[in-house]
C-alpha positions as CSV (number, residue, x, y, z in Angstrom):
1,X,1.3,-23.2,-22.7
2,X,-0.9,-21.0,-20.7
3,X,-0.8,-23.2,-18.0
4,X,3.0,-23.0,-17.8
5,X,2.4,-19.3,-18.2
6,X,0.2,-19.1,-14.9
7,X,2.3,-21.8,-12.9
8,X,5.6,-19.1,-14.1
9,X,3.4,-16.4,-12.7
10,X,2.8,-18.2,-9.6
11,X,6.1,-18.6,-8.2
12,X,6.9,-15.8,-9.0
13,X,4.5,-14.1,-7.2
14,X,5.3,-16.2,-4.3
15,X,9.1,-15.3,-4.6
16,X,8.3,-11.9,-4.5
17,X,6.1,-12.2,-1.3
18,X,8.9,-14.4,0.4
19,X,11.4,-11.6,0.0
20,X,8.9,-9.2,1.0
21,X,8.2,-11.3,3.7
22,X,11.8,-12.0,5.1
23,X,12.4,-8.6,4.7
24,X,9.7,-7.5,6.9
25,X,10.6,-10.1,9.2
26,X,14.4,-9.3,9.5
27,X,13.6,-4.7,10.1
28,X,11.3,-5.9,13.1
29,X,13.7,-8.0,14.8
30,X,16.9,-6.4,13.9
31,X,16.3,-2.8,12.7
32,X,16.0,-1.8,8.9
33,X,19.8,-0.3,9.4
34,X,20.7,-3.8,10.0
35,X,19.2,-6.0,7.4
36,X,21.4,-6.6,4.0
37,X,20.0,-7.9,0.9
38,X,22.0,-11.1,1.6
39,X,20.0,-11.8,4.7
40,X,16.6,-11.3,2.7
41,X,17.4,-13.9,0.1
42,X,19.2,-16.3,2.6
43,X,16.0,-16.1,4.9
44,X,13.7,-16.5,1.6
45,X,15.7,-19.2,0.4
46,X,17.1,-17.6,-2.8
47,X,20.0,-16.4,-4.5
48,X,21.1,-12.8,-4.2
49,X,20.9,-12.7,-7.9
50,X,17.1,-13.9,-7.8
51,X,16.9,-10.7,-5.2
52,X,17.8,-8.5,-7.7
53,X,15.4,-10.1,-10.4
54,X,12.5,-9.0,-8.2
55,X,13.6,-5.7,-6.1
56,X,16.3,-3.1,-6.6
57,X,16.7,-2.8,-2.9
58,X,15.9,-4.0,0.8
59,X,13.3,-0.7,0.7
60,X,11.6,-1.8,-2.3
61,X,11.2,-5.3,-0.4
62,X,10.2,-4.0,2.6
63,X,7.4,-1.8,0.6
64,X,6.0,-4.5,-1.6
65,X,3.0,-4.8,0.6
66,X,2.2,-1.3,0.6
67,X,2.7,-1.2,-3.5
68,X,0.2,-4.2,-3.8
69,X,-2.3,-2.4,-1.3
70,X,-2.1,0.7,-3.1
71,X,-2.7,-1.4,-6.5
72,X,-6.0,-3.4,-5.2
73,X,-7.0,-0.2,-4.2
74,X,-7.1,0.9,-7.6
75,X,-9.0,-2.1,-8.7
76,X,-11.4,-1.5,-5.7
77,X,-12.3,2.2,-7.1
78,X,-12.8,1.3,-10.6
79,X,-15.0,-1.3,-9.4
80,X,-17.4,1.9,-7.5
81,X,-20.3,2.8,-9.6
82,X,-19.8,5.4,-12.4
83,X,-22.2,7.6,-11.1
84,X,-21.0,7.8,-7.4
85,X,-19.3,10.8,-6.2
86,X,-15.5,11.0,-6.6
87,X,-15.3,10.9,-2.4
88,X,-18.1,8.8,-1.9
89,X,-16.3,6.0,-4.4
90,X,-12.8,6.6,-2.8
91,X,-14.0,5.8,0.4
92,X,-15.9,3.0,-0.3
93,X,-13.5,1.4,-2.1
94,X,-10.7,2.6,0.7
95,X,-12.9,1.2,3.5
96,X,-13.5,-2.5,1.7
97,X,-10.0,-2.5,1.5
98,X,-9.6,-2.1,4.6
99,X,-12.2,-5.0,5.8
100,X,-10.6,-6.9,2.8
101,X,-6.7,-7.0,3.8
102,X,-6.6,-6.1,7.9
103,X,-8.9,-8.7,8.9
104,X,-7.0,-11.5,11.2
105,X,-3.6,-11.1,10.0
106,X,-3.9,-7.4,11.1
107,X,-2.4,-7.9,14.6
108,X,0.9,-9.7,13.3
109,X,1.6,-6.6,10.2
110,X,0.6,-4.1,12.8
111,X,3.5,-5.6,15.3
112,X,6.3,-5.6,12.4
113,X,4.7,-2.2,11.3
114,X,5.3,-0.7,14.7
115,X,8.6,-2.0,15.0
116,X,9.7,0.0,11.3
117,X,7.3,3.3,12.3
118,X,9.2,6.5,12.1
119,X,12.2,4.9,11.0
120,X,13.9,8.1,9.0
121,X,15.7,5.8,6.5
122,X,12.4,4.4,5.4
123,X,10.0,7.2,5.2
124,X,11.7,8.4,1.7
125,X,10.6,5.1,0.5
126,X,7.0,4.9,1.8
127,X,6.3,8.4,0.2
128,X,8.0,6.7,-2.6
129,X,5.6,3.9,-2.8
130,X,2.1,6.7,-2.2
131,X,3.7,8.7,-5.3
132,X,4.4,6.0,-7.7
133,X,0.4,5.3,-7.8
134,X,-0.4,8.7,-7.4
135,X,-0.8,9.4,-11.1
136,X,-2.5,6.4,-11.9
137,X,-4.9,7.1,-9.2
138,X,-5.4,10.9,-10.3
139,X,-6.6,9.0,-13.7
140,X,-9.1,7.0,-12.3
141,X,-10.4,9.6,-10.4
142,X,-10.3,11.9,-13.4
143,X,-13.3,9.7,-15.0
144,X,-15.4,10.2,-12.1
145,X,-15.4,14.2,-12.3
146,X,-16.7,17.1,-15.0
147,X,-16.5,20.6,-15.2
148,X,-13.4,22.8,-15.3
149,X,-10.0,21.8,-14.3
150,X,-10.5,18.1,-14.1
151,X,-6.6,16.9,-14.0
152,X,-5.8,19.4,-11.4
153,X,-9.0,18.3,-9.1
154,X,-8.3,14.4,-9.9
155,X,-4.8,15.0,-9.0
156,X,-5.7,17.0,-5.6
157,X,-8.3,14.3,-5.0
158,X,-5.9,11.2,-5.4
159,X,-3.0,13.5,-3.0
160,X,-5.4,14.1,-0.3
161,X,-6.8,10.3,-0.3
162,X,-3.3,8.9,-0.2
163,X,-2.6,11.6,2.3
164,X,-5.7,10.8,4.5
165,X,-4.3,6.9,4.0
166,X,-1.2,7.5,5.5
167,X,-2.3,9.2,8.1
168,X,-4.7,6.9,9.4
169,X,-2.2,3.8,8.9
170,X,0.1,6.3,11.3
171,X,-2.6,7.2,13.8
172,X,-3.5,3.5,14.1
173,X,0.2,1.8,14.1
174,X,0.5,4.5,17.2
175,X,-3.1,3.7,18.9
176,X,-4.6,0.3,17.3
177,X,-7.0,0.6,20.4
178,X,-10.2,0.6,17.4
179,X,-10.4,-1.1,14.3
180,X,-8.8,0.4,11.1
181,X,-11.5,0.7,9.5
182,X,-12.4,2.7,12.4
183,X,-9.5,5.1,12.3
184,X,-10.0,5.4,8.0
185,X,-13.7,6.1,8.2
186,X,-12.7,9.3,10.7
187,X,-10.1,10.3,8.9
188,X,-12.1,10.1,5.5
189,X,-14.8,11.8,6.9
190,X,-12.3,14.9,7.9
191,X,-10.8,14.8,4.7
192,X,-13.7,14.9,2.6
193,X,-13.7,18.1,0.4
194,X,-16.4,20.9,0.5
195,X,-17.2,19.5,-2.8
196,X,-16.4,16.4,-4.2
């Protein structure tokens, strides 16, 4: 049984990065504007109906890949050491990340990232995907800190990382001239509060 479980899980998962792939595909070569649900499934293979077992929308497609990074991220800071300083663990875990999921594939998601960049339909829904994690992030963080105050600082903290994220993923879509790990470390390092 638990081998038909994990086999279930495993297409599914691969479903769900077809569509997300297709859908990635199809915004860089025709413009997000332009791409219908029905070409996502077609160009994945499925059924509309499968389409709408896994995403409400061709954002929510498009955006998988940010979701899952934003969710290993997670995973990467509760991995940190207990005792390591809330920004010190953040941008550890931020920066192995980094080396962990930009590696070689990098230049071929940077292209189709480029292509989507400053799209106004889509920014609602990448703010969308930072502030679904945001909360769950503010808890992990929350762990890491004492004093007075801790929700508000844990939730200040996980803002200003995602923040910092996004605007090194801009600054490096526009000028990919040095690694992103580069770009994060430097934009980290600005970032960093007084305290923290």
């Amino acid at each position: 049984m638990e081998e038909a479980t994990g086999l279930r899980e495993r297409k599914k998962a691969a479903t769900r990065v077809a569509l997300h792939e297709a859908a990635l595909r199809l915004a860089a070569e025709q413009g997000p504007d332009r791409v219908t649900v029905e070409a996502i499934a077609d160009a994945a293979n499925v059924s509309r109906r499968t389409f709408s077992n896994y995403f409400s929308s061709k954002e929510e497609a498009l955006f998988h890949g940010d979701t899952m990074r934003l969710r290993r991220l997670l995973d990467l800071i509760a991995e940190q050491p207990a005792d390591l300083a809330p920004w010190a663990a953040l941008s550890r875990a931020t920066l192995r990340q980094a080396d962990e999921m930009y590696d070689d594939t990098a230049e071929s998601w940077l292209n189709r990232r480029r292509r989507l960049h400053g799209n106004p339909g889509l920014v609602a829904h990448q703010v969308a995907a930072y502030t679904a994690i945001e909360r769950e992030l503010a808890g992990e963080i929350a762990g890491r800190l004492t004093g007075p105050d801790v929700a508000l600082r844990a939730r200040i903290l996980a803002a200003t990382l995602l923040a910092t994220l996004r605007v090194a993923v801009q600054q490096w879509i526009e000028q990919p001239d040095h690694p992103l790990s580069d770009t994060l470390r430097a934009a980290l390092a600005h970032a960093a509060p007084a305290a923290g």
